[in-house]
Structures are given as structure tokens and as C-alpha cells.
C-alpha positions in Angstrom: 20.1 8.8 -1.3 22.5 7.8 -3.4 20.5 5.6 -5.8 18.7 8.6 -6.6 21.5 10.5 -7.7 22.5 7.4 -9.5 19.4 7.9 -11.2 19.7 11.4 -12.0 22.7 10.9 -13.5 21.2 7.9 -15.7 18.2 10.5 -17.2 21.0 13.3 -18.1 20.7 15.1 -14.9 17.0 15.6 -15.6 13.8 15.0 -13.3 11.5 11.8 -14.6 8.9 13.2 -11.6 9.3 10.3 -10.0 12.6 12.2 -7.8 10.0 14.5 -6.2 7.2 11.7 -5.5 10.1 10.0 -3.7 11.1 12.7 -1.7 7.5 13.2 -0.7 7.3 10.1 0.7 10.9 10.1 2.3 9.4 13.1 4.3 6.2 11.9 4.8 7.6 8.7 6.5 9.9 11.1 8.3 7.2 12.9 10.1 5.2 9.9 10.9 8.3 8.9 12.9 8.7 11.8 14.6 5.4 11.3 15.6 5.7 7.9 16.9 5.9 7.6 20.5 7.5 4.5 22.0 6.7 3.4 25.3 9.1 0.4 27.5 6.8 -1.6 30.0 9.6 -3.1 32.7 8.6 -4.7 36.0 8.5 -8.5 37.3 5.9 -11.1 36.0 2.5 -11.1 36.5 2.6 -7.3 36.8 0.3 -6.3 34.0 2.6 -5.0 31.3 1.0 -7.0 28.9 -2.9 -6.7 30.3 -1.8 -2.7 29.4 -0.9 -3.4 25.9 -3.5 -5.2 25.4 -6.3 -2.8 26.9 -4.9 -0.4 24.5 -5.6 -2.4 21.1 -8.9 -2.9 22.8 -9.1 1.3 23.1 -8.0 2.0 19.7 -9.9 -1.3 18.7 -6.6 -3.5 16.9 -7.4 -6.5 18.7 -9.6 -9.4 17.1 -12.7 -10.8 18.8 -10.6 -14.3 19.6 -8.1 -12.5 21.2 -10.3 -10.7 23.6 -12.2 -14.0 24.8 -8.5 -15.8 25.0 -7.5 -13.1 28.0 -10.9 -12.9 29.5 -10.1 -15.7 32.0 -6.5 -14.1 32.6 -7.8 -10.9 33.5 -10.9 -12.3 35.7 -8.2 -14.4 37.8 -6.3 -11.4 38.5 -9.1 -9.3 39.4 -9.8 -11.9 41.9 -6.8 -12.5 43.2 -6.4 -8.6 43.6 -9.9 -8.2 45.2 -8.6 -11.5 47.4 -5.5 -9.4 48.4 -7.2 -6.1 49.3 -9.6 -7.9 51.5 -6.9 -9.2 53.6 -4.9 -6.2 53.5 -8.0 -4.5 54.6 -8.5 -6.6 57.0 -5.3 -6.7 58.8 -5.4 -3.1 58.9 -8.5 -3.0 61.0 -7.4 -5.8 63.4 -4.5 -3.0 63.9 
């Protein structure tokens, strides 16, 4: 803010046009941040807060072709060893 006024000043108090294309973008950025949501993923390791990140470039379609096939053996392990963990949950439950 200040370096505009410095500016001001330096054209004799007048307007060059360029004051108001500046405060355009100054409020323009301002209400793109305000718009901007930010989310915190916590929990332990191996918990999926990056599998979630990640689904969500794939969504909005920000994530390259090399990175999908880099975490397509990550996320086929853990569907496994999910599936793997259900089963014997399920099945302790019916020996019950």
C-alpha cells in the first residue's frame, strides 16, 4: 500500500491508470482467498491421507499419467490388505 502512495506522490498526486488496474487485482486475489478452502488431513501412517489427496487431483484431473501408474500398486496392496482384514473380522464374528 504504501508503494502506491509513494507512487502517487511521484506523478503529482495524479492517477497513471495503472493505481486502479492494481487495486483490481489486489481485490481480485482477495476474493479468490476467501474462497479458498483449506483442509488438515491428521491421523497415524498408512491411514490414507495421502491416497485422499491424491484421489482428488485425479477428480479435478491435476495429476499426470506417471503419477497415477506410480500409486496403482500402493493402492491395490491396501485394498487387499483391507479386503484381507474384513474377511477375518467377518469371520470371527460369525464363529461368535
Amino acid at each position: 500500500m504504501a508503494s502506491m502512495l509513494k507512487l502517487f506522490k511521484k506523478n503529482g498526486g495524479k492517477d497513471d491508470g495503472n493505481t486502479k488496474h492494481i487495486e483490481q487485482q489486489m481485490k481480485a486475489a482477495h476474493l479468490n482467498e476467501k474462497r479458498t478452502q483449506r483442509i488438515l488431513f491428521l491421523g497415524p501412517g498408512n491411514s490414507g491421507k495421502t491416497t485422499i489427496i491424491k484421489q482428488m487431483r485425479k477428480i479435478h484431473n491435476t495429476l499426470s499419467d506417471s503419477d497415477i501408474e506410480l500409486m496403482k500398486p500402493y493402492i491395490q496392496d491396501s485394498i487387499v490388505a483391507y479386503m484381507k482384514v474384513l474377511c477375518r473380522q467377518a469371520k470371527e464374528i460369525a464363529e461368535k
